[in-house]
C-alpha positions in Angstrom: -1.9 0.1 35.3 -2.5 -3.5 35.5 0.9 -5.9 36.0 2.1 -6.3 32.6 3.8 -9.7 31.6 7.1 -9.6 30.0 5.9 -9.9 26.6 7.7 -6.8 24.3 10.3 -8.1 21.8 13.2 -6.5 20.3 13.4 -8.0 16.2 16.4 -7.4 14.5 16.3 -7.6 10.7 18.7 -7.5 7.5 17.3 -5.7 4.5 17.9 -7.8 1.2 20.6 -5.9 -0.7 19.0 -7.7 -4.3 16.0 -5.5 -4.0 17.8 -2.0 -4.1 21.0 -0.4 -4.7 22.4 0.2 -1.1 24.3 -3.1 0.3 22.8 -4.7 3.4 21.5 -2.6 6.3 21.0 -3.8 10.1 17.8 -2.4 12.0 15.9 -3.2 14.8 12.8 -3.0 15.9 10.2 -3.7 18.2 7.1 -6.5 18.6 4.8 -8.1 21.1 3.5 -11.8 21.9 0.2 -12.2 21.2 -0.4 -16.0 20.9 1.5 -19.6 21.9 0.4 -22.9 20.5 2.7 -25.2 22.5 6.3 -24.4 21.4 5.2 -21.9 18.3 4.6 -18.4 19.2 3.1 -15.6 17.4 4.8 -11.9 18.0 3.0 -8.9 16.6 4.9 -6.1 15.0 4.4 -3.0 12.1 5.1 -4.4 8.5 8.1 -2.1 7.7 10.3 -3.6 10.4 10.5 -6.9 8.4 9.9 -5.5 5.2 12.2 -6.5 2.5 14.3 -8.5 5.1 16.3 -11.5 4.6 17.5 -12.9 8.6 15.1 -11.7 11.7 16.0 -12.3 15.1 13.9 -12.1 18.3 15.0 -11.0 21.6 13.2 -11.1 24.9 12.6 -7.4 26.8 15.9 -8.3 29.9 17.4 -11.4 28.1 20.9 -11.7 26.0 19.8 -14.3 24.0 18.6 -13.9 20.5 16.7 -16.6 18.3 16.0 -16.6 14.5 12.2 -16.0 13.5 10.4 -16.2 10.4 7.7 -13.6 8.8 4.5 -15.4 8.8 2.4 -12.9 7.0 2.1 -9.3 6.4 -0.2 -6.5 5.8 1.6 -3.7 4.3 -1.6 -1.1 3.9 -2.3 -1.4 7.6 1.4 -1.8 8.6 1.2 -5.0 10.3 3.0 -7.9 10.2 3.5 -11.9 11.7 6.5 -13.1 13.1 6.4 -16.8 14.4 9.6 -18.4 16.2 9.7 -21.6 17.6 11.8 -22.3 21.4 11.7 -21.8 24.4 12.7 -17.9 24.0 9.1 -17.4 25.4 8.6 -20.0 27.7 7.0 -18.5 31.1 6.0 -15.9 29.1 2.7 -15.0 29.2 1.1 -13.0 25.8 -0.7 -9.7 25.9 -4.1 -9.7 24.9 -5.7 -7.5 21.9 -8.6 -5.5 22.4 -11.7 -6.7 20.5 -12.6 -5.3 17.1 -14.8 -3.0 18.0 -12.9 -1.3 21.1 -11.4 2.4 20.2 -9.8 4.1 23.0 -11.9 7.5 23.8 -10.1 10.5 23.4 -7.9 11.7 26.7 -7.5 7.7 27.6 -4.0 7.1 29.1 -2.2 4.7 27.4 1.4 3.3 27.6 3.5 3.1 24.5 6.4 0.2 25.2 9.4 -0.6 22.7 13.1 -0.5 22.2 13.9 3.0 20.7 17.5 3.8 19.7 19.6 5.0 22.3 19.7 2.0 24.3 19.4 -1.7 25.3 16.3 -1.9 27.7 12.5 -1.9 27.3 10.9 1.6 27.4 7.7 2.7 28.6 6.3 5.7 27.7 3.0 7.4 28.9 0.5 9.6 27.1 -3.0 9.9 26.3 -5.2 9.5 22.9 -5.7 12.7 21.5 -7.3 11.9 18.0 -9.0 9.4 15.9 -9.6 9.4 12.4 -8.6 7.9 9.2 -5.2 8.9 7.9 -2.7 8.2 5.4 0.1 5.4 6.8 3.6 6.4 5.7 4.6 2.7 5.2 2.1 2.4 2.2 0.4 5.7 1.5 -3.0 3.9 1.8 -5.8 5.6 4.3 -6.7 3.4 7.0 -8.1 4.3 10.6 -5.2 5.3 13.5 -4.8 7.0 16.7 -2.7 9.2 17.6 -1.1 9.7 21.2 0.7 12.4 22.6 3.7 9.7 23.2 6.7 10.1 21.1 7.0 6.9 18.6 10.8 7.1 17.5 12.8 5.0 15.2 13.0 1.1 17.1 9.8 1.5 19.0 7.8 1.0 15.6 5.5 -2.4 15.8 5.6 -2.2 20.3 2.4 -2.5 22.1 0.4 0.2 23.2 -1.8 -0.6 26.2 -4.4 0.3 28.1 -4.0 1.9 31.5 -7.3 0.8 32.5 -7.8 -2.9 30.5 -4.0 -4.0 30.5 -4.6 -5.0 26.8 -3.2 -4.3 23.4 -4.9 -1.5 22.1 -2.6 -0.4 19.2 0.7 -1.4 16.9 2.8 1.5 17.1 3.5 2.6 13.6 4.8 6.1 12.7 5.5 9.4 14.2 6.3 12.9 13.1 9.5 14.5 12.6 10.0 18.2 12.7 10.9 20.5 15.2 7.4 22.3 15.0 5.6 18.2 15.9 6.8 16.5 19.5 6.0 13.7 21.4 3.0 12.8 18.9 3.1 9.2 17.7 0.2 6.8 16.1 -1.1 3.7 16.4 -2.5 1.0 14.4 -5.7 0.8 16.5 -7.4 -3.2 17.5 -10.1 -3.1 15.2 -7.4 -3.1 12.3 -5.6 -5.5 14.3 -8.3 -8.1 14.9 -9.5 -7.5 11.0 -5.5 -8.5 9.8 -5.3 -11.5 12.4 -9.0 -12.5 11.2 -8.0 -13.0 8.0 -4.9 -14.9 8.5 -7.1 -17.2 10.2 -9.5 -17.7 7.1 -6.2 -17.7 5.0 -7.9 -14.5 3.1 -5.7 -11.5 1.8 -4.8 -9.0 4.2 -4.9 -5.8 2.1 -7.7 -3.1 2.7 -11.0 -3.7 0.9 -12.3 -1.0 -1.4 -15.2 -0.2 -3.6 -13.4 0.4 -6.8 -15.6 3.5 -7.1 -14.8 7.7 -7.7 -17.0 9.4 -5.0 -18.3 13.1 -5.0 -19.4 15.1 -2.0 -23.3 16.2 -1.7 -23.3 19.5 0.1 -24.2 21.3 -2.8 -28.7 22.1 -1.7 -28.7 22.1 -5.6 -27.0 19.1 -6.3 -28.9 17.2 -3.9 -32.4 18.5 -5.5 -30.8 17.9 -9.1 -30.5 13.9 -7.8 -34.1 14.2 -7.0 -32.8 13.0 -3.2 -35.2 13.9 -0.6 -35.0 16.4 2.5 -34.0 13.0 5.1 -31.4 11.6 2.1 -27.7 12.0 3.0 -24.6 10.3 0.5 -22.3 10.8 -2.0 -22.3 10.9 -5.9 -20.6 8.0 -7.7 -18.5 9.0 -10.7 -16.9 6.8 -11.9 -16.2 2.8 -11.5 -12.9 0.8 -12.2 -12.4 -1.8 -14.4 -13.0 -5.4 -12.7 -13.7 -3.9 -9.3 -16.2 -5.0 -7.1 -18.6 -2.8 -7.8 -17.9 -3.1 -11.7 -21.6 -3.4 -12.7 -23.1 -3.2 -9.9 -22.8 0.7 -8.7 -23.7 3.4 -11.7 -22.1 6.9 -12.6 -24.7 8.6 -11.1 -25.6 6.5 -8.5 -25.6 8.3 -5.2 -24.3 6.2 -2.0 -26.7 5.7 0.5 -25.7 3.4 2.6 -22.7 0.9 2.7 -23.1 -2.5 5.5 -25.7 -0.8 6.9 -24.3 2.2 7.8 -26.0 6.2 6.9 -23.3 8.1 4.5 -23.5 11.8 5.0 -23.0 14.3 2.5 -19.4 15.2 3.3 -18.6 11.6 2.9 -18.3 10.0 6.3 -19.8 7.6 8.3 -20.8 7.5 12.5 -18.7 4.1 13.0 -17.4 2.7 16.4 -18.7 5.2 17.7 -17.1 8.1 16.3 -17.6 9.8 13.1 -15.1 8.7 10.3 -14.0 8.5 6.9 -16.4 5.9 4.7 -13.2 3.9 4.5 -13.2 2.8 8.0 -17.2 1.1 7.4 -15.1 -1.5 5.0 -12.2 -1.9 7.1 -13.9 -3.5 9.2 -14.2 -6.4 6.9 -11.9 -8.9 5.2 -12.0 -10.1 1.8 -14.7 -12.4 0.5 -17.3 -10.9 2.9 -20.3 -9.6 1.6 -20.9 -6.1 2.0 -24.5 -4.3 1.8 -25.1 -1.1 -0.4 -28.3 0.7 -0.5 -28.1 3.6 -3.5 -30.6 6.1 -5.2 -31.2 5.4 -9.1 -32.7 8.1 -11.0 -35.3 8.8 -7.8 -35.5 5.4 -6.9 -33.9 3.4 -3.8 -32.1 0.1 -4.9 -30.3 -2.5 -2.4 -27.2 -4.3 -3.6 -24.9 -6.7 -2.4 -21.0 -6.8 -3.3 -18.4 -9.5 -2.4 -15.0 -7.9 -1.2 -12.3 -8.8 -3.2 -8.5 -7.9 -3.5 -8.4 -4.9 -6.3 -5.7 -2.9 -8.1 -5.0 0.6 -8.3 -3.6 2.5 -11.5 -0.8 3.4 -10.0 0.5 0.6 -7.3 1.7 1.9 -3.8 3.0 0.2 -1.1 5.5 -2.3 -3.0 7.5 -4.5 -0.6 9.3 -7.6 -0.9 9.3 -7.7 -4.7 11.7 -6.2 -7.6 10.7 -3.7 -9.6 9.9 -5.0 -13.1 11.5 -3.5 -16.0 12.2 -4.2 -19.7 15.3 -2.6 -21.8 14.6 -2.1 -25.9 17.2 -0.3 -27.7 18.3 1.4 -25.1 15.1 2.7 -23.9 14.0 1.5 -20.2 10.5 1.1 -19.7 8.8 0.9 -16.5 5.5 0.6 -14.7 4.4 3.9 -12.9 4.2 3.2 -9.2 4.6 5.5 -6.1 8.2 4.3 -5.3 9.0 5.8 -8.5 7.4 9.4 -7.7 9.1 8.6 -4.2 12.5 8.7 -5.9 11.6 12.7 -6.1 11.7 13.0 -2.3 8.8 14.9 -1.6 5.6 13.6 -4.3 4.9 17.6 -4.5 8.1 17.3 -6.7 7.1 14.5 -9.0 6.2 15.8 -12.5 2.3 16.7 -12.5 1.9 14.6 -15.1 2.3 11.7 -13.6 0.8 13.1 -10.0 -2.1 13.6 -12.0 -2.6 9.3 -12.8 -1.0 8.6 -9.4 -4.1 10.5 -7.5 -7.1 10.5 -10.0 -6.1 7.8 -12.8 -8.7 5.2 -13.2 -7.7 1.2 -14.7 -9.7 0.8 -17.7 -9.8 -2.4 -20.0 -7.6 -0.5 -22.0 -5.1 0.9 -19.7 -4.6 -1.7 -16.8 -1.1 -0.3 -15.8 0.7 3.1 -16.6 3.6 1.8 -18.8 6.4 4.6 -18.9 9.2 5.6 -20.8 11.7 6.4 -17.7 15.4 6.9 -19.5 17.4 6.0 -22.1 21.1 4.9 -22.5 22.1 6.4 -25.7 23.0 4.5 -28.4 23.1 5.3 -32.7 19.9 3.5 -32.5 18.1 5.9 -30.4 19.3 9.2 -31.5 17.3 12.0 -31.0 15.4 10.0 -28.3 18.3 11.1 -25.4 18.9 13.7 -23.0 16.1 15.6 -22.3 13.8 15.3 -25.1 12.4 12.2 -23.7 11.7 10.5 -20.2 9.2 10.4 -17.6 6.7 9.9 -20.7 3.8 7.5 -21.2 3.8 5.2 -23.4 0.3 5.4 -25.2 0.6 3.6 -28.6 2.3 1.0 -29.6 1.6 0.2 -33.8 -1.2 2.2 -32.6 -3.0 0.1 -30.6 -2.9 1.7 -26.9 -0.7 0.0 -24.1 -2.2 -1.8 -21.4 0.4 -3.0 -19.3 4.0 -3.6 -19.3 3.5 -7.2 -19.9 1.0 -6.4 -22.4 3.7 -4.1 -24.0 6.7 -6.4 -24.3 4.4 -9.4 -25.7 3.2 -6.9 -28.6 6.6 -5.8 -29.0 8.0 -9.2 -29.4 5.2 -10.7 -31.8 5.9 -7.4 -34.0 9.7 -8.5 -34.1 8.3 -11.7 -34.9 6.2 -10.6 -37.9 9.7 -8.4 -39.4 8.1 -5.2 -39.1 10.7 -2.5 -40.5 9.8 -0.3 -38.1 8.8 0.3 -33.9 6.3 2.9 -33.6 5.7 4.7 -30.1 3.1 7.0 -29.4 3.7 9.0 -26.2 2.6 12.1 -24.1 3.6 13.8 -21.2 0.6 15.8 -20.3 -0.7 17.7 -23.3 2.6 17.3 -25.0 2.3 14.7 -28.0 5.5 13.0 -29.4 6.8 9.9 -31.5 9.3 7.6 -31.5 10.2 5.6 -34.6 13.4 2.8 -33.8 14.8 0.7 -36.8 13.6 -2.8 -35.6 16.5 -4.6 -37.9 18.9 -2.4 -36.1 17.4 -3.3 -32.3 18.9 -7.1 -31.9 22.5 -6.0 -32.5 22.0 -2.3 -30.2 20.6 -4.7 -27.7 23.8 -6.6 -27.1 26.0 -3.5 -27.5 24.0 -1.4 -24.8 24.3 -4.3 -22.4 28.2 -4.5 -23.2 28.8 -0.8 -23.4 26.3 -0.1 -19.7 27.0 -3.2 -18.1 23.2 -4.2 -18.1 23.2 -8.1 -17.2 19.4 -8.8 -18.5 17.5 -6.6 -20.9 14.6 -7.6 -18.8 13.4 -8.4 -15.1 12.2 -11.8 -14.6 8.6 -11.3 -14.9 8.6 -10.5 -18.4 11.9 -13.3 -19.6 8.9 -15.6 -20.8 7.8 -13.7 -23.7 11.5 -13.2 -25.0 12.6 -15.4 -27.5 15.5 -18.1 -26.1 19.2 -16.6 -26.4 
């Protein structure tokens, strides 16, 4: 192993109590130099170390000392993240060079996993090898992305260290998660260079860090009579587009029907991947290797015929978000009924997802944003009240909201400003339509009765503001 320079960090962070219920909480964790620009450096670590944090600290692998940092920029999909700190913490200090983009480690290459995992003060260097490659779901944000996994433990403090080559001496990985269960040991992953060089390119071109997608609903081919039904020939290979979301990059572009070819040059096979730095991987990891606002080449069969396309990557939206850091969760109180955007921290709030109502499961894997339904607005509890009954208890919540006046929902924004030009108008009543899988129901609410429930619900439950602050604009002034 070559000589490695003192580069690991130990960063220690504060959660911010205002964005959940628990008071503050002290972690630490770990990251590595990659950069210095005379007094400013850059240290390298996994998004969910700083996440949600109000006061970082740095300290240098066999120094007391401890200086304050900011967060420069994070990617939460990937789960990396920026720290910069300014001193001369680092001076002396030479940084630890990233692989190139397109360097993966080949399978049974030793590498050395280096952090600060509980149970003590000093740096620790583990050893293992790679013993897989593919594209896998990251626990920090649920998205798919490409990672390697070592045989190296990764344990709680060692997430955002350096893992490095035996045989280049350079950063060939973030560690970012490992497995817990006593039938999993000493297996860890990595967020591997290529992702790393993509998240630090686009901080360069000041261009969004999240994961570029197609916006698309993709099929398998391996069905011989599929294939002959598409009319694609004996060499053809791809997959079956069906369906496109609403202001995605493909919106207009790629057909239902359309069968995938080729995406930036790359041969799709029928069961979906793609033969991509040199291993064979998920389609995903052919437009990870871009950054938003590239163009991306895609070569599909139309009704028998071949046609070449060109997209611009941009940052999309799913249904259902995932991955929500740094932010409050929005939310908007009417007659005692609490309405909130379906997202994965709420199915989260089940433990396990395989607990979450199917219903809602259901939008959270296959739902699709429409022009009508930008956002899955929800009905989530309700703090009874005389102007409620016989909306408690457990004849309502976890519903959708699908009507409201009849016209269908498209977001919660889109919600509250119908609601509020209905009060507006003196309508006599609030009608809402709602379902929870195939089970149809109404609500009907006296809207001259709502003003004064409103101020006796947030007397009698102690609820400060009947709405979060991204919806206080379209209520009228107090």
């Amino acid at each position: 192993m070559h000589a490695l320079p003192a580069a690991p960090q130990r960063i220690t962070y504060v959660a911010d109590a205002s964005l959940q219920t628990r008071t503050a909480t002290r972690g630490t964790g770990s990251g590595v130099l990659i950069e210095r620009t005379g007094a400013t450096c850059l240290v390298l670590t996994a998004a969910h170390v700083v996440a949600n944090s109000t006061f970082i600290q740095l300290q240098l692998a066999g120094q007391p000392d401890k200086i304050s940092a900011r967060v420069l920029c994070v990617a939460h999909e990937t789960d990396l993240a920026l720290v910069e700190v300014s001193g001369g913490l680092f001076e002396g200090v030479e940084p630890l060079p990233v692989a190139p983009v397109d360097a993966l480690p080949a399978l049974r290459d030793k590498v050395y996993v280096l952090g600060f995992p509980v149970g003590g003060d000093d740096l620790s260097i583990t050893e293992g090898v790679v013993s897989r490659i593919e594209v896998q779901s990251y626990s920090h944000s649920h998205a798919r992305a490409l990672a390697v996994t070592v045989d190296a433990a990764v344990n709680s403090g060692n997430s955002g260290g350096p893992v490095v080559s035996e045989t280049s001496g350079q950063v060939v990985g973030i560690a970012f998660q490992g497995y817990a269960g006593s039938d999993v040991e000493n297996q860890g992953h990595m967020v591997p260079a290529p992702l790393i060089q993509r998240f630090l390119a686009a901080v360069k071109a000041g261009r969004p860090t999240g994961l570029p997608s197609l916006g698309v609903y993709l099929q398998m081919l391996q069905s011989p009579a599929l294939r002959a039904r598409l009319a694609m020939g004996a060499q053809d290979s791809g997959v079956l587009v069906t369906g496109v979301e609403w202001r995605s990059v493909c919106e207009g572009q790629l057909l239902p029907g359309d069968v995938l070819l080729e995406v930036d040059g790359v041969s799709v096979a029928n069961d979906g991947t793609c033969l991509v730095l040199g291993r064979r991987l998920a389609l995903a990891a052919v437009l990870h290797r871009r950054i938003f606002g590239d163009a991306v080449a895609l070569r599909v069969l139309r009704e028998g015929r071949r046609v070449d396309l060109s997209v611009t990557l941009a940052q999309g939206e799913s249904l259902v978000p995932r991955g929500q850091y740094d932010t409050k969760p929005p939310y908007f109180l009417f007659a005692g009924l609490l309405f909130q955007p379906l997202s994965l921290e709420y199915l989260s709030t089940w433990g396990d997802l395989k607990d979450a109502p199917p219903h809602l499961l259901a939008l959270h894997y296959d739902g699709m944003r429409r022009a009508n339904r930008t956002e899955v607005v929800m009905l989530t509890q309700v703090l009874a009240d005389e102007v409620n009954v016989g909306y408690s208890g457990d004849t309502h919540g976890m519903d959708v909201i699908t009507q409201l006046q009849g016209k269908p929902v498209v977001s919660l924004r889109d919600f509250v400003q119908q609601l509020q030009q209905l009060l507006a108008q003196g309508v006599r009543f609030v009608e809402l339509d709602t379902s929870r899988g195939d089970l149809q129901q109404r609500i009907v609410l006296d809207a001259q009765q709502v003003k004064a429930a409103d101020r006796r619900i947030a007397e009698q439950y102690h609820v400060p503001f009947n709405a979060s602050t991204h919806f206080r604009d379209l209520l009228p002034a107090a």
